[in-house]
Each structure stands twice: as C-alpha cells, then as structure tokens.
C-alpha positions as a printed NumPy array, in Angstrom:
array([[  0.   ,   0.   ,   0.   ],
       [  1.589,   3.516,  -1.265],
       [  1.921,   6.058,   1.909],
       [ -0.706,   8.706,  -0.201],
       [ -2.812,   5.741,  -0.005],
       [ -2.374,   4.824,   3.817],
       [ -2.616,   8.744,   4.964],
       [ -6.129,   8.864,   2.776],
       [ -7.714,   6.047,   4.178],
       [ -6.478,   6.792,   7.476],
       [ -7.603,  10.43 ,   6.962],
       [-11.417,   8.917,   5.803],
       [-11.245,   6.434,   9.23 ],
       [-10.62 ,   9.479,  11.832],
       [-13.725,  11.6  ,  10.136],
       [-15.645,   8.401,  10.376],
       [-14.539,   7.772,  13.981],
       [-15.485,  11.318,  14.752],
       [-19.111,  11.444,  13.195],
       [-19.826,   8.686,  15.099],
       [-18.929,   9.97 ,  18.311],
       [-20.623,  13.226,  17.915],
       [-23.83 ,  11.072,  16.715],
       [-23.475,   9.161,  20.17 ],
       [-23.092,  12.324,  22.2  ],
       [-26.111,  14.491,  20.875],
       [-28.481,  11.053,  20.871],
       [-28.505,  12.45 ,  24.914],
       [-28.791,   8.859,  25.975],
       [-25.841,   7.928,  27.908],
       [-26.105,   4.055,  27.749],
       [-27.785,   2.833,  24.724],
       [-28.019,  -1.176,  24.492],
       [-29.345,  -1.692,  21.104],
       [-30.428,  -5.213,  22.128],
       [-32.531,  -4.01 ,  25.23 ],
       [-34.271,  -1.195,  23.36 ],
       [-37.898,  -1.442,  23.282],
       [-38.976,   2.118,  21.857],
       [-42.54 ,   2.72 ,  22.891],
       [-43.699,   5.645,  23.85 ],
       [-45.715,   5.42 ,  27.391],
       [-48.979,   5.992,  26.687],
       [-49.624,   3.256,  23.95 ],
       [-46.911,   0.85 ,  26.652],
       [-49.969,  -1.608,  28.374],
       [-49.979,  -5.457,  28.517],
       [-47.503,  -8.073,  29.873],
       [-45.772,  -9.041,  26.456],
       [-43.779,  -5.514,  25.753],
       [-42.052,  -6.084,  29.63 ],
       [-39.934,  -9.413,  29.336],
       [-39.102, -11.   ,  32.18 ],
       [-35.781, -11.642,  33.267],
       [-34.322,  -9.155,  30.436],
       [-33.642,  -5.48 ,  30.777],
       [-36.561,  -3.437,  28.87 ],
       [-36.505,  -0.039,  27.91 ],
       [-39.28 ,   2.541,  26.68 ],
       [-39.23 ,   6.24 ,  26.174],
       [-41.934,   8.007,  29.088],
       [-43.362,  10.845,  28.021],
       [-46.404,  11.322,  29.789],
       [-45.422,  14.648,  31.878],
       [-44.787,  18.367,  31.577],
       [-41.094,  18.148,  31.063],
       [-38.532,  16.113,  28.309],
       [-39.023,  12.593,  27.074],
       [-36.995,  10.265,  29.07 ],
       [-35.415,   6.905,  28.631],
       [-36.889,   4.261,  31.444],
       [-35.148,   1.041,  31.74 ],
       [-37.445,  -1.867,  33.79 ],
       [-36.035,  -4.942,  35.098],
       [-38.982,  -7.766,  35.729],
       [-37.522, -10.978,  37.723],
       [-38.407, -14.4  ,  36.206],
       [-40.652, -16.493,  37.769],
       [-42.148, -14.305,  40.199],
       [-45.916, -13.31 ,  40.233],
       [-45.778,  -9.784,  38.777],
       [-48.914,  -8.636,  40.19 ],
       [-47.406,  -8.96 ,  43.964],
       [-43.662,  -8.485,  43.36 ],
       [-42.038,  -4.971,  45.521],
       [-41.056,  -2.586,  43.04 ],
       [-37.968,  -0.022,  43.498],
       [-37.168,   3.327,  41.611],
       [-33.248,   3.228,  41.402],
       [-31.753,   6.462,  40.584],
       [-28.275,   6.869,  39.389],
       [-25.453,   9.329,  39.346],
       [-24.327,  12.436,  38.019],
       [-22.66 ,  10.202,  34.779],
       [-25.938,   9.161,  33.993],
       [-25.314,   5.626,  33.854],
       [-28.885,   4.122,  34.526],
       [-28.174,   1.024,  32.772],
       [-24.973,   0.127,  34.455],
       [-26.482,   0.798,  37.995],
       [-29.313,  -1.489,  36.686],
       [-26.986,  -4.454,  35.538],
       [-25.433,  -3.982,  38.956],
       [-28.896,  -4.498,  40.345],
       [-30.19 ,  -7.285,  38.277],
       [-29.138, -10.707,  40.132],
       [-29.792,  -8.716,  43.243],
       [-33.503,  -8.19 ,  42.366],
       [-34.002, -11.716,  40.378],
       [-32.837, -13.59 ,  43.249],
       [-35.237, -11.705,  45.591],
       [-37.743, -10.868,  42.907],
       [-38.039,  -7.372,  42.715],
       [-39.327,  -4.937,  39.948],
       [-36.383,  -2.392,  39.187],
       [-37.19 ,   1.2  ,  37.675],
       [-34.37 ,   3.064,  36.164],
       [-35.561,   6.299,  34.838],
       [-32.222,   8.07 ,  32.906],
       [-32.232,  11.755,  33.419],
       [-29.301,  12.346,  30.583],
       [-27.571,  15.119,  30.074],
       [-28.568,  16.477,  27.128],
       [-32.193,  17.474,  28.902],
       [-31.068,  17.662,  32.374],
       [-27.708,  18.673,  32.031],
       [-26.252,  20.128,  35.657],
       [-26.79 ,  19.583,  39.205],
       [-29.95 ,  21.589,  39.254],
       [-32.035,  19.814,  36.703],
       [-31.121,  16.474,  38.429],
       [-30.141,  16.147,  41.899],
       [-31.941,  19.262,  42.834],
       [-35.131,  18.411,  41.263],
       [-35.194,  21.37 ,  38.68 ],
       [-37.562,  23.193,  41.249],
       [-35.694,  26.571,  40.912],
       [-35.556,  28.558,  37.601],
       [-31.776,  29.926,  36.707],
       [-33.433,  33.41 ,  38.45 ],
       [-34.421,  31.761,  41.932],
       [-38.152,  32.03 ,  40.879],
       [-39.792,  29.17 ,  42.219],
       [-41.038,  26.696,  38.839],
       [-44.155,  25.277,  38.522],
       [-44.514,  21.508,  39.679],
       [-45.354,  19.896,  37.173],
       [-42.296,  20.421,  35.306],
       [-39.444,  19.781,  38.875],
       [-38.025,  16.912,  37.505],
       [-39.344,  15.643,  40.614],
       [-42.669,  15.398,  39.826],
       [-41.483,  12.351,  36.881],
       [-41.203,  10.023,  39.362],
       [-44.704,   9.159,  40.079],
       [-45.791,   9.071,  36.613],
       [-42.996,   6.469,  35.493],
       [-44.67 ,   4.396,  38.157],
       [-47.925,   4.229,  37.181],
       [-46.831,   3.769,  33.805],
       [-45.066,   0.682,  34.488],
       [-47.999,  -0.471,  37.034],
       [-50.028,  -0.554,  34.488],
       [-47.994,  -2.141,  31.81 ],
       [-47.374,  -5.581,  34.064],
       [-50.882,  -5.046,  35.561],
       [-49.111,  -4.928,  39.575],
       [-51.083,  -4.671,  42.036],
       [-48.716,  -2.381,  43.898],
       [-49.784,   0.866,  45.204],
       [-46.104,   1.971,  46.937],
       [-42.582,   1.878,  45.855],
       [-39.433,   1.675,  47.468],
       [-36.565,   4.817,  45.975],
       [-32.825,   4.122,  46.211],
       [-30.18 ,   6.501,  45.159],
       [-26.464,   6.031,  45.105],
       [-24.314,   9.405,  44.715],
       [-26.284,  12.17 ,  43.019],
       [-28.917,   9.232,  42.824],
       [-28.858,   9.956,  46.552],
       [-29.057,  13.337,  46.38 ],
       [-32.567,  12.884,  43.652],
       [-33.853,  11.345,  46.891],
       [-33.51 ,  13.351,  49.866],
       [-34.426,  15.522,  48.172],
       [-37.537,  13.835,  46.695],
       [-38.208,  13.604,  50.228],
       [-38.631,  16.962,  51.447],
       [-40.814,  18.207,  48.189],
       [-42.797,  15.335,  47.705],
       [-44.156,  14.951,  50.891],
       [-47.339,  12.864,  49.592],
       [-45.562,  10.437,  47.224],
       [-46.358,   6.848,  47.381],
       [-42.805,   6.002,  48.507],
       [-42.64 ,   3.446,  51.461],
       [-39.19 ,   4.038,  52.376],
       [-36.071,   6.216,  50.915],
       [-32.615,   5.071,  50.52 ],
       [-30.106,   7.524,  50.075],
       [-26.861,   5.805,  49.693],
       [-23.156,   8.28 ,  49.976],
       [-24.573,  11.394,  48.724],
       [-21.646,  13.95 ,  47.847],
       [-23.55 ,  16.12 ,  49.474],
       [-26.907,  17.686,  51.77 ],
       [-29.352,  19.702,  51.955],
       [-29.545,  19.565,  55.43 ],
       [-33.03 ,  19.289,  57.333],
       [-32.699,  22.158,  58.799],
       [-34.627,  25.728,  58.4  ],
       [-31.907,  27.929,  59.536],
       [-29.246,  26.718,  56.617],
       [-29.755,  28.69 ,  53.237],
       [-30.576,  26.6  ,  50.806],
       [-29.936,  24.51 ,  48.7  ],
       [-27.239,  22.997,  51.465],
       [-30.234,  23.914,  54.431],
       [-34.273,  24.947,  53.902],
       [-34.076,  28.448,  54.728],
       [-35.573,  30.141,  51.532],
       [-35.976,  26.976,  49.657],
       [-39.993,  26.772,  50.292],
       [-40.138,  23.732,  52.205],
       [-42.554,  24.279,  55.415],
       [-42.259,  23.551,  58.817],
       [-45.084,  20.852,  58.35 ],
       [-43.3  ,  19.539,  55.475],
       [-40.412,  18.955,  57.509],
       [-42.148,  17.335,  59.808],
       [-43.921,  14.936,  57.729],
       [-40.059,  14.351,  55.806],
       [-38.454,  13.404,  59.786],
       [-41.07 ,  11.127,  60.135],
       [-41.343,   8.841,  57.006],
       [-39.089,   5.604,  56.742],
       [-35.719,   6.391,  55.577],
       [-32.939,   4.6  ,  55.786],
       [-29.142,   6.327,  55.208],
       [-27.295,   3.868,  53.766],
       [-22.8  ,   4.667,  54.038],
       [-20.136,   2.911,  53.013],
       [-17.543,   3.523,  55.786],
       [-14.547,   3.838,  53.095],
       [-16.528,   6.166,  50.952],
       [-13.662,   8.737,  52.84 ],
       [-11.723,  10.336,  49.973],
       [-10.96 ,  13.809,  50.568],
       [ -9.76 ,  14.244,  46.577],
       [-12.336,  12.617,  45.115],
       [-12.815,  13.889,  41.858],
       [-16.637,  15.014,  42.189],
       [-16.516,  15.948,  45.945],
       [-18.084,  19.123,  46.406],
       [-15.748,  21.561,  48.305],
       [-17.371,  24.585,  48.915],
       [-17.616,  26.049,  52.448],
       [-21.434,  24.927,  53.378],
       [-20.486,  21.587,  51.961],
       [-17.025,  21.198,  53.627],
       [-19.008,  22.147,  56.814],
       [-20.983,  18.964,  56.635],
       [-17.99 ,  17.016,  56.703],
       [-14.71 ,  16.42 ,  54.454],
       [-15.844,  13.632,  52.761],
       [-19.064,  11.736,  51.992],
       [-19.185,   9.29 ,  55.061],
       [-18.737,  12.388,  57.388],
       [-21.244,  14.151,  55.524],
       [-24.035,  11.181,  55.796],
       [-23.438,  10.92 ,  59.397],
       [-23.999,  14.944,  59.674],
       [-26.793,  14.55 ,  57.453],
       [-28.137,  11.775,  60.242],
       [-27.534,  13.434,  62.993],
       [-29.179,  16.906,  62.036],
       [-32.337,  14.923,  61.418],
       [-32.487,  13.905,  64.63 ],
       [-31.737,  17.029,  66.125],
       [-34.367,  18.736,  64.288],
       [-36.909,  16.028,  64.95 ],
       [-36.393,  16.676,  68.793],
       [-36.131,  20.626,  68.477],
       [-39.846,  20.212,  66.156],
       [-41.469,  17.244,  68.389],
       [-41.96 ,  15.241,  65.051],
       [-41.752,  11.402,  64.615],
       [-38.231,  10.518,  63.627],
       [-38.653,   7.708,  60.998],
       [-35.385,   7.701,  59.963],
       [-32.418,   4.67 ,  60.449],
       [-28.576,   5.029,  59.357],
       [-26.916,   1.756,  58.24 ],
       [-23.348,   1.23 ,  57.712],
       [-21.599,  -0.736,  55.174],
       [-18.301,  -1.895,  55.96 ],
       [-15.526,  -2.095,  53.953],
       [-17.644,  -0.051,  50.654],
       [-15.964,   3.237,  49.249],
       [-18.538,   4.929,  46.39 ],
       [-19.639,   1.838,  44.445],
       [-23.246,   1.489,  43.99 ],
       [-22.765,  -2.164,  42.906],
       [-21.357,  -2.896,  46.27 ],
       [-23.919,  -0.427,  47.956],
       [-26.686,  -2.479,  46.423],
       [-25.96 ,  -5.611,  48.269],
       [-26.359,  -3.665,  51.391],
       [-29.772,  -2.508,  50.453],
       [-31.699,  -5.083,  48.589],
       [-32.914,  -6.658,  52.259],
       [-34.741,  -3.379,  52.491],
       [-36.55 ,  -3.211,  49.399],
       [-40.016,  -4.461,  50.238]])
C-alpha cells in the first residue's frame, strides 16, 4: 500500500470515527443497548408481552410536563408480577442508569423485585440543578411550577409501568447512590405525599440539610419547604445507607465549597452529619423521627457494592 494511499484512508477512518462519536453524544442517551431497546412511547406501553421477564426493557416516558426520558425496567423471572415490591433506582451524576441497573439485576431476580431506572441524561437535564436538585428553581431563583421539577417524573414512570405488568402495587421503594442519593432526599422533602414506602439515600456527595436555619440549597431556609413539610419528611421511613470507606478527601466530584465542607470532608462524614441533624431537628420540632442510618463496611462509592447492602430493604 503507497503512503498517499495509507494517509487517505487513514484520513477517511478518523472523520468516520469522529461522526460517530458526535452522533453518540447528541443522541442524549448515555447508555444505549441496542439489544434491550424497546422504543414505545408510554402511553400506547400496556400489557404483559412488551415487559420481558428476566431481560432489561426499555421505553421512552413521556407522559409529563417536562422532556421525554429513557426508562429502563427490570422484571424478575418467575415471580408473580402482580405482587412483586417494586424499586425506583436512581443513578449518578454520569448518567449511567443502565450500568447501575446491571449492577442491580441478580440482586432483584434472586429476591424478585421490579427495578425502575428512569435516565435523566444530560442532554435534557444537564447540571446539578435539573437532576439532583429536582429542577424546582428557575436559573433566576423564581420558584417553577410543579409539574415540570423533575421531581414530579417520578410518580408518573410508576404508574406507567404499574399498568404495563398489571401490579397490584400501590407503593414503591426509591434508592439513590451518589447524586442518585441526592434525587432522593431531596424527593423527600418536596414530595411529601408520594407513594414512597421508604427512601434510601446511599453516599450522597452532598446535603441539603433538614434544617430551616441553613440557606438553601445545602439547608431549607428560603428553599420553600414548610415547617409541616419537615415534619412529615423526619417522620417517614428512611434509611441512610454509608459505606464507611466512601472517605476520599480528593475525590474527583466531591463538592468543596464552604457549606459543603461544613458537613464534613468527605461523603461518610457528611451522611453521618446529614443523620444526625435529622435527629436534632426532629427533637427541636417534636416530630416522629422515621429515619435509620446503616453502615456498610468495607464499601468506598460503588453502587454495585452499595446495592448488596440494600436489597434486604426493598419491600
């Protein structure tokens, strides 16, 4: 092969290489698995046969104020689908709802539970703000209507996918691992009559912090949560989850600002802060404190490994 022959083809292979990475990164879809796709759009998705069992599923939801977005549904085999717990899994800030889900999978087939993975990508929820902080505040402070917090998704995508496998099941267990976690603490406080039966947060980066007196978003001062809100959030079932090696100080998404580094220099310090202001402002309000902290030993931040310290409390 002549050299002007080599650099040409060579030349043809990098522009090739190129368009097809810049086709992957505007699709907005962070994991696409051609052979799990199942492109429906959620109000024509009813009826058993376009969930398989024991496979991952995907369709595209839609039925909301706010951008389409990419579900992904894991249904155990051999379990009656009608009875079966469901969880809402959330994952992190790389968008990786598919890979969280895989790490999920035997997990849920071997105790038969329904897995929702709703993927919040970046090309429609592209920062902190339109994901782990629910998209409730315009880029001006104004308060947004609620229909469109990205918050106000979840509930939908459950129904939807209730009424595809024709469940019987009227509340939901939410997990969230990193900014996963910080989707549902969140959730929490602004969703105070969701059908969750308990919240896992699992080594958040980082809080807001049940407390009035804090500015938000690290605090609820100004963020439009009520005092009977807060009340209601102290006293529902959630459970804290923290690896106790999740300790790096240089971690490369640790949030370092002053509020944050207040809460603790890394994320196990900052769960246990997160913890232990809940209590305190459970005794300082007279509420119900609902909520349990769980250690994992020997997990840094790997939701894989967080996961097997969690699926006991799916129910």
């Amino acid at each position: 092969m002549s050299r002007y022959l080599y650099r040409r083809l060579s030349h043809y292979f990098i522009k090739i290489s190129t368009l097809l990475l810049v086709l992957y990164i505007h699709s907005g879809y962070s994991e696409e698995i051609k052979g799990y796709f199942n492109n429906i759009e959620s109000p024509l998705l009813s009826g058993n046969e376009q969930l398989k069992a024991g496979d991952i599923n995907r369709f595209i939801f839609s039925d909301w104020a706010g951008p389409k977005i990419p579900v992904w549904v894991f249904l155990p085999k051999g379990v009656d689908m009608k009875k079966a717990p469901i969880l809402i899994m959330m994952h992190g800030a790389k968008r990786g709802a598919h890979r969280y889900l895989k790490e999920w999978q035997p997990l849920a087939q071997n105790k038969g539970v329904i897995v929702i993975a709703p993927e919040f990508s970046k090309a429609d929820f592209p920062s902190s703000k339109h994901y782990n902080l629910g998209y409730v505040f315009a880029n001006d402070h104004a308060l947004r209507k609620e229909e469109k917090w990205t918050f106000s998704s979840i509930e939908s995508i459950f129904d939807t996918v209730v009424l595809a496998i024709k469940s019987k099941q009227t509340h939901y267990t939410i997990y969230g691992h990193s900014a996963g976690s910080q989707f549902v603490h969140r959730y929490l406080y602004y969703k105070p009559n969701a059908r969750v039966k308990r919240y896992i947060a699992a080594n958040a980066g980082w809080y807001t912090l049940p407390s009035l007196n804090e500015i938000y978003p690290y605090g609820l001062k100004n963020s439009g949560v009520s005092k009977e809100h807060l009340k209601t959030a102290l006293s529902k079932d959630v459970v804290v989850l923290l690896g106790d090696q999740d300790t790096d100080i240089h971690h490369e998404s640790l949030r370092r600002t002053p509020q944050a580094m207040r809460q603790g220099a890394q994320r196990f310090a900052r769960g246990l802060s997160f913890y232990e202001e809940g209590l305190k402002q459970a005794k300082i309000l007279g509420s119900d404190f609902g909520w349990k902290k769980r250690i994992v030993k020997g997990v840094a931040h790997s939701n894989g490994r967080m996961a097997k310290g969690a699926i006991d409390l799916v129910e």
